[in-house]
C-alpha positions, -999 to 999 in steps of 0.1 A, spaced: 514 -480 398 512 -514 406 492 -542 394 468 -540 421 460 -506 415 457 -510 379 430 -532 385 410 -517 410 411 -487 380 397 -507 356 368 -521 380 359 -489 386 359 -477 351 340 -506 345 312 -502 369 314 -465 356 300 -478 321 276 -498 337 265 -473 356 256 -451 320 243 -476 301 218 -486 337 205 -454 334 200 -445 300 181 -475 294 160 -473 331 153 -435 320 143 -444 284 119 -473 295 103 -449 324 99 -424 296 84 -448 268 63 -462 296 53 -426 310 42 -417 270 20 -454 272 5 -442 302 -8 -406 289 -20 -423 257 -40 -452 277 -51 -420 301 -60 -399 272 -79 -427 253 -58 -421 225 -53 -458 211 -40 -450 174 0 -449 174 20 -421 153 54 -424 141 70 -391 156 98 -382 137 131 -369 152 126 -333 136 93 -328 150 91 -343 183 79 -317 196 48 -311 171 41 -345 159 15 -367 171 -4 -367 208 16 -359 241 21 -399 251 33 -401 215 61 -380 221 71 -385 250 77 -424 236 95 -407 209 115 -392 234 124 -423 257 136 -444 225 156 -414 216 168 -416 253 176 -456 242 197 -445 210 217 -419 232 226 -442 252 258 -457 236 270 -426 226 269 -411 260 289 -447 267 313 -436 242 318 -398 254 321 -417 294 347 -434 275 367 -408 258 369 -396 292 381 -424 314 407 -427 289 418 -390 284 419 -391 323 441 -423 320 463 -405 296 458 -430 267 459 -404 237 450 -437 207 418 -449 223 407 -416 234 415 -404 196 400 -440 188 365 -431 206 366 -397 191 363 -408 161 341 -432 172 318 -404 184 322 -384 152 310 -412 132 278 -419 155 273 -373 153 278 -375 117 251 -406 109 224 -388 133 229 -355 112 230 -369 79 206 -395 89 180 -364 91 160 -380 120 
């Protein structure tokens, strides 16, 4: 490949990334702003923290379904990092794929152990 090439590659593996993080964080804002909307709807004025565990029994409907847009907002980076492991296991480039693996484990592992 030339050094053209190789540069066109990495433009488009950049707008790729942008292109996740665009619409994790457009999806998690129309979702927290969806959840604002039932609650102002509903009447329901008082917010409720909504834990990760219980999302889907904790607190009114508009409540979780904020809980679920910022959840949208955490999962954002990590979906960045899984795009990434895969531009670069396409590219061929075995340490920062292994890199962004382990990368990926860490972020699994704090979210599990983290109990939500």
């Amino acid at each position: 490949m030339d050094d053209r090439t190789l540069i066109e590659a990495s433009e488009r593996n950049h707008r790729r990334i942008q292109w996740v993080l665009r619409i994790g964080l457009l999806l998690g804002v129309v979702t927290m702003a969806s959840g604002l909307a039932i609650d102002l709807v509903e009447g329901d004025m008082a917010a409720v923290a909504v834990p990760l565990r219980s999302i889907t029994r904790a607190g009114s409907v508009g409540d979780r379904v904020m809980a679920v847009g910022i959840l949208m907002l955490i999962l954002t980076p990590v979906a960045r990092v899984v795009a990434l492991i895969g531009i670069w296991g396409r590219q061929r480039d075995r340490k920062f794929a292994l890199v962004g693996t382990v990368v990926l484990v860490v972020l699994c592992l704090g979210i599990v152990l983290g109990r939500g």
